[in-house]
N, C-alpha and C positions, 0 to 999 in steps of 0.2 A: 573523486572517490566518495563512495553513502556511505554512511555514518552506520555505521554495525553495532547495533544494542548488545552490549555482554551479557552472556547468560551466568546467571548468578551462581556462586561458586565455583566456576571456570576461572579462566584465565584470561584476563584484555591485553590491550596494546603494553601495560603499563606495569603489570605484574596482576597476583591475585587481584579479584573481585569480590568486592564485601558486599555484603547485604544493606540496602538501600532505605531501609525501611524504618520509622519512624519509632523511638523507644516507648513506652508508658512512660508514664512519671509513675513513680512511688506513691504518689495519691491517690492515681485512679487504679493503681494494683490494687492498695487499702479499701479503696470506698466503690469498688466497681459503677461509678459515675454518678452516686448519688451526690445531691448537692451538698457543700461542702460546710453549712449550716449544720444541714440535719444530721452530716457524720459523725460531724463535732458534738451534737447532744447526742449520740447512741454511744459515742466512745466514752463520756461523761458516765453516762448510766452501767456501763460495764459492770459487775462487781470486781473490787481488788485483786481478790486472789484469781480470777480466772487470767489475768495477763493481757495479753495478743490475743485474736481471735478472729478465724473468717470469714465475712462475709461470702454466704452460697446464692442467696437471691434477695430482690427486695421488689417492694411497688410501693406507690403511693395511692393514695384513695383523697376523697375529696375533704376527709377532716384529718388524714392523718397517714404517718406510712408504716408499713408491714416489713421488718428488715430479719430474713431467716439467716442463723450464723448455725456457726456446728453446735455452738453447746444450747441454743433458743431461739425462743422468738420475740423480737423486739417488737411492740407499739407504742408510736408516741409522734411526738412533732419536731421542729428545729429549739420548742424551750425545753421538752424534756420527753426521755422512754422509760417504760416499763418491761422490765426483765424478766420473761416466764422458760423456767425452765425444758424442756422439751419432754423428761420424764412429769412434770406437773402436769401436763395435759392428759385430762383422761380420755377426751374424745374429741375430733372436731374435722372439718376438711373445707374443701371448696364447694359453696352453694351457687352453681352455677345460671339457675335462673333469675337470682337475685345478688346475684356479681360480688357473692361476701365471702371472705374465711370466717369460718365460725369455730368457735372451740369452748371446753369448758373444761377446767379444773377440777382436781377433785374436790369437794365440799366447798363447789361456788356455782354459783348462777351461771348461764350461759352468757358469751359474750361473743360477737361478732365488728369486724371491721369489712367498708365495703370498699373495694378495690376497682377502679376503671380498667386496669389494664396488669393482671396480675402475672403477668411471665411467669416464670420458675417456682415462684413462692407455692401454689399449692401442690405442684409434685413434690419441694422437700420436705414442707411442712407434713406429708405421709410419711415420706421415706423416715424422717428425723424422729419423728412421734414413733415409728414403729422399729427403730434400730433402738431408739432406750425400753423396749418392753426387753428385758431378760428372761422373764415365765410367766406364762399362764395359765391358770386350768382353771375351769367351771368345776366345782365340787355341789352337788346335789344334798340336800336338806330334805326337801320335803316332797315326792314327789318327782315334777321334773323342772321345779323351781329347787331355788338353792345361791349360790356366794360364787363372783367370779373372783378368784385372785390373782394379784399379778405383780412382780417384781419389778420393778423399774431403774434404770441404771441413770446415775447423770452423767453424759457424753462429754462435759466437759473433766470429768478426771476419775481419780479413783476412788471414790464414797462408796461403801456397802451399797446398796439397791435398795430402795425405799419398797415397803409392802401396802397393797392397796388392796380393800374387801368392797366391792360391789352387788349388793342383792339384785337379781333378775325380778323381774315384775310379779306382782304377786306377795312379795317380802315386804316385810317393816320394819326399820332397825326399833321398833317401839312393840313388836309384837313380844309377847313375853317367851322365853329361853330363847329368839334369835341371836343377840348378842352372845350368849355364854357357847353357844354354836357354835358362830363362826370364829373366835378365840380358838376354841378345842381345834380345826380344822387348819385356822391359820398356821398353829401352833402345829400342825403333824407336817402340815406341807415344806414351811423354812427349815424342820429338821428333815423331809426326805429330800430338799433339793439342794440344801446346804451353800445357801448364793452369799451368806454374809448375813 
């Protein structure tokens, strides 16, 4: 008699048929296969109150790795990362010709990590950066220059929405009545959209 392979979930010689197939451990649920060094310093760097948190992508690059979770984006190494919120980033994506994520902060220099082999990271790093925008609208000053503003939410819990005032080209936060402007403007828009 040949030996009859069970079709899984049926029924064999011997009763039910279970499924054959090999569990995860718990670590590689947590650390979706990154090395277990560098987990170790991204879980370190956490902040307190965020808890648990998880891992959506990561890559490594040749001085460092790119770890994206729900509430950020991690960079750093196996001695230590740094924690950027995903509403803190005001602009940034993947530079494909030159194999980097770049991003920049608000009221900070541009910064970029460069990535050999970036899987997923810079699809969420869009999606993540553009699910903490709560509102946005260009409001016009002068012209068809003028203030973009934009509400930002942090993904990891319930905070009011941070407010962010961007001048379009053309503008100076040093030019005289710009600042007293975009206050007035700020100041009409958090009360028509009333986000916190």
């Amino acid at each position: 008699m040949s030996a009859v392979e069970p079709r899984l979930g049926g029924r064999g010689l011997n009763g039910p048929v279970t499924r054959r197939t090999p569990k995860r451990t718990a670590w590689w649920a947590r650390s979706r296969g990154m090395p277990p060094e560098v987990y170790a310093a991204w879980v370190r760097s956490l902040p307190p109150h965020r808890g648990r948190t998880r891992i959506l992508a990561w890559a490594a690059g040749p001085e460092a790795y790119a770890v994206a979770s729900v509430g950020g984006l991690a960079v750093g190494s196996a001695a230590e990362f740094r924690q950027l919120g995903w509403h803190d980033i005001e602009r940034g994506g993947w530079d494909v010709e030159r194999g980097r994520l770049t991003w920049k902060l608000y009221d900070a220099a541009h910064e970029h990590l460069e990535l050999a082999e970036p899987g997923r990271v810079p699809e969420v790093f869009r999606e993540r950066v553009a699910a903490s925008i709560a509102m946005e609208k260009f409001v016009p000053l002068t012209g068809e220059r003028g203030v973009v503003l934009t509400a930002r939410r942090d993904l990891t819990g319930s905070a009011p929405p941070r407010w962010h005032a961007t001048l379009t080209r053309g503008l100076r936060w040093d030019t005289p009545g710009v600042p007293e402007a975009v206050e007035t403007v700020l100041s009409d828009v958090r009360r028509e959209y009333d986000l916190g």
